[in-house]
Every structure is written in structure tokens, then in C-alpha cells.
N, C-alpha and C positions, 0 to 999 in steps of 0.2 A: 547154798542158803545158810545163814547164820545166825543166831539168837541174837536180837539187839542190845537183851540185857546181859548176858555172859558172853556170848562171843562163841557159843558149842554150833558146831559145825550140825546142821541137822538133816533131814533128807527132803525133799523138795513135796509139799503139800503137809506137813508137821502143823500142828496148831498149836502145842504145847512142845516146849522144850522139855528133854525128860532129867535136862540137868537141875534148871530151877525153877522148873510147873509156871514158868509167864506165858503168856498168849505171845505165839510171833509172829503170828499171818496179818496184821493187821500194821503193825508195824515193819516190815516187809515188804508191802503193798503199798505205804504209804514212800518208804524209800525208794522202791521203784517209779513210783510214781515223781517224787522231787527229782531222781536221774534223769526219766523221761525227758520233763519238762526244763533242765537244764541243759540235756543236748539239744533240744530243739530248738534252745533259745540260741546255744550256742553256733547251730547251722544258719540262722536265720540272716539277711544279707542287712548287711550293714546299709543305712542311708547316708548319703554320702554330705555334708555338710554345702549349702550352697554358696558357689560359689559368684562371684563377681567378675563379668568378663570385659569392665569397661567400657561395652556398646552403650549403654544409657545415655542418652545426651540430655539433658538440660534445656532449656529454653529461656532465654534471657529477652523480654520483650525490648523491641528497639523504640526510642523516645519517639513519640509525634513532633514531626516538622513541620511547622506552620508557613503557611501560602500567603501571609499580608504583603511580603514584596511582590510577589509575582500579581496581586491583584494590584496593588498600588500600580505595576508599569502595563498592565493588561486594560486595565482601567480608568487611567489617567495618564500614566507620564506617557506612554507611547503615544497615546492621542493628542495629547499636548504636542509634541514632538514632531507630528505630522501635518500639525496646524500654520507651529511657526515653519518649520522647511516650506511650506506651500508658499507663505507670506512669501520668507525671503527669496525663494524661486523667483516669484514675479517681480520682484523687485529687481532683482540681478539679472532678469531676460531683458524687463523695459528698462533698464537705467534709472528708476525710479530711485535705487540706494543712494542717488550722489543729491536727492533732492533738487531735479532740475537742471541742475551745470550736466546733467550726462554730455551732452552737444558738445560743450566747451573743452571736455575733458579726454573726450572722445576723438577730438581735434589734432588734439598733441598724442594721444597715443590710443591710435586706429584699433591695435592688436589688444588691447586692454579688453577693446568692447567684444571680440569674439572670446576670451577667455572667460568675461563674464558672463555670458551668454551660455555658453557651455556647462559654467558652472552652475549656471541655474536651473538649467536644463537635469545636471546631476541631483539637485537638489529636491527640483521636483519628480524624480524618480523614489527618492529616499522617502517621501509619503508614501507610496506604494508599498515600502519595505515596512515601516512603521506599522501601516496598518496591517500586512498578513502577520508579524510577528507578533500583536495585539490579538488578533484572532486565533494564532496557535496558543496561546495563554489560554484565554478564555475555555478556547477546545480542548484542551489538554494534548495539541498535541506532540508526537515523540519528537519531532525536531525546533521543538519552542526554544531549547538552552542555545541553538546554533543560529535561530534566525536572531535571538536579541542581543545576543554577542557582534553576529552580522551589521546591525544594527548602527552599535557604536564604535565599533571597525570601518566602514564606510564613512560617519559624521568624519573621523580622525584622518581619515585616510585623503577626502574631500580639503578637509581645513587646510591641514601639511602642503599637500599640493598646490593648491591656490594660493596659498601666502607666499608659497615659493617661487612662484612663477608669475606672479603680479610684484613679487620683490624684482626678480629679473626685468619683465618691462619699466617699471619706474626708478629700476636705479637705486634702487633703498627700500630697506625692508619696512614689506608691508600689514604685518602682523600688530596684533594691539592685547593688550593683557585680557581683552575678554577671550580672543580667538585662541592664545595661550592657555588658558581656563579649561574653555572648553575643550581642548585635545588631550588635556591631561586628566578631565573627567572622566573623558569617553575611552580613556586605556584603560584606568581602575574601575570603571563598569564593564568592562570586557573581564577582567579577572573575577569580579565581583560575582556577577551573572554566572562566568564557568561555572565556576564551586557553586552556587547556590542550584541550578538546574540540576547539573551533574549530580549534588546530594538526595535529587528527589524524580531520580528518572523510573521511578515505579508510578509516580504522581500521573508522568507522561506520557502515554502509549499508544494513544488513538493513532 
């Protein structure tokens, strides 16, 4: 123990130094006391600075994709679609397309009339296809992007084969710029459809 003010070595419970008569138990106490409280500050455990472990993810909401196409072909153009194939079904079963000459025409080339017949037959199938893939729209359901793909895969599929093979019996091609039209619509609505369905198969689940 030591005199705070001279520094005399003195004997432990001293209240007066007997070098220069200051109080040092009070001053003494007060040092032990700042030691104290500095080891303790000094044992005490450090908090460790927090850190970032990069789990945090982010949430970037994704844009709303609007249904106006799938209602427009759910809605109208399918049914549209399944109206006129019916038309020209019956048209191509009874010969009704040649406006009357079927007989005449039918005459010179027999085999004409079972291809068209057939094809009418396929055509008035493709109502059938029209309308369930009309109704899977509607329904929302999970195979709508594949029946309306289906859809204009068969019209194309339909067209190609029959111009090709009414070209073969008549000896000259039988195709016309609407029929051309048409099979080049119904490719780029098959691409079109993919991507749009494919983009919203959360849409389609049922």
C-alpha cells in the first residue's frame, strides 16, 4: 500500500501517511476500486461484430401475365373454328364444295370422291378437338398449351396431306393461296401457343 500523494510505502489499514499527514485510505479504495473495474471490463467477452452469411434472399416479384389470348381463342376463335370445320366437313362428305358438278366431277376421277370424303370425315373430327381444347381454356386445365397446339398441328397437318394427294389424282397441284395461308398460320400458332401456354403453366393446373 502507498501514499497517493508522495508515493511512502505504508502499512496496510494506514489512514494518514506519517510522511506528509494526507488521508490515503480513501484514495486507495478509490484505486482499487478503478483496478477492479478495469479487470473486469477487461475479462468480459467481447461481442462479436455481426456478420453476413449470404443466406438472405431477396424477392423480386415476377410481372402479371395477362390471359386476353387464351380468352380470345377459349372464347371465340376455337369456336369459331369448330363451326367453320363442321361447315366444311359436310361439304367435303356430300360434295356439296364443287357446288353441284360433284357427279360430273366425280365421273373422271372416282378416287377424288373417297379422299374427300375421308377428309371430311377428318375434319369433322377436328370440331371435337376445337371444342375440348376450348373447354380446357376455360377450365384452366394442365394440358390446354398441348390440346391448342394440337389443334393447329392437325388443321396443317390435314391441309399438306390433302393438297398433296388431290394434286396426285388430278395431275396438277391442287392447292390455292388461301390453303397456303392457312398452313402457314397454323405453324406460327403452334410456336405462338407453345411460348404463350408454356409461360403460364402455373395459370394451368386443374
Amino acid at each position: 500500500m502507498f501514499c497517493s500523494s508522495c508515493g511512502t510505502q505504508l502499512e496496510e489499514g494506514t489512514l494518514f501517511c506519517p510522511n506528509c499527514g494526507n488521508p490515503v485510505a480513501q484514495a486507495n479504495d478509490t484505486a482499487q476500486t478503478q483496478a477492479e473495474a478495469s479487470a473486469a471490463q477487461a475479462s468480459a467477452p467481447v461481442n462479436p461484430a455481426p456478420q453476413f452469411d449470404g443466406s438472405t434472399q431477396y424477392y423480386t416479384p415476377q410481372p402479371v401475365l395477362g390471359l386476353k389470348w387464351a380468352h380470345f381463342l377459349g372464347y371465340f376463335a376455337l369456336w369459331a373454328g369448330a363451326v367453320l370445320n363442321l361447315a366444311s366437313g359436310i361439304q367435303f362428305v356430300t360434295g356439296l364444295i364443287y357446288n353441284g358438278d360433284a357427279s360430273f366431277i366425280y365421273d373422271y376421277f372416282p378416287v377424288l370422291q373417297v379422299l374427300n370424303i375421308i377428309y371430311g370425315v377428318c375434319l369433322l373430327g377436328t370440331v371435337a378437338l376445337n371444342v375440348f381444347a376450348a373447354l380446357s381454356i376455360i377450365k384452366c386445365k394442365k394440358q390446354t398449351g398441348l390440346l391448342v397446339c394440337l389443334v393447329y398441328a392437325v388443321q396443317a397437318g390435314l391441309s399438306i396431306v390433302y393438297v398433296a394427294a388431290s394434286s396426285i389424282i388430278l395431275f396438277s397441284f391442287a392447292g390455292d393461296a388461301s390453303i397456303i395461308v392457312s398452313v402457314v398460320v397454323s405453324i406460327v400458332m403452334i410456336f405462338v401457343n407453345h411460348t404463350y401456354f408454356n409461360n403460364r403453366r402455373d395459370v394451368y393446373v386443374n
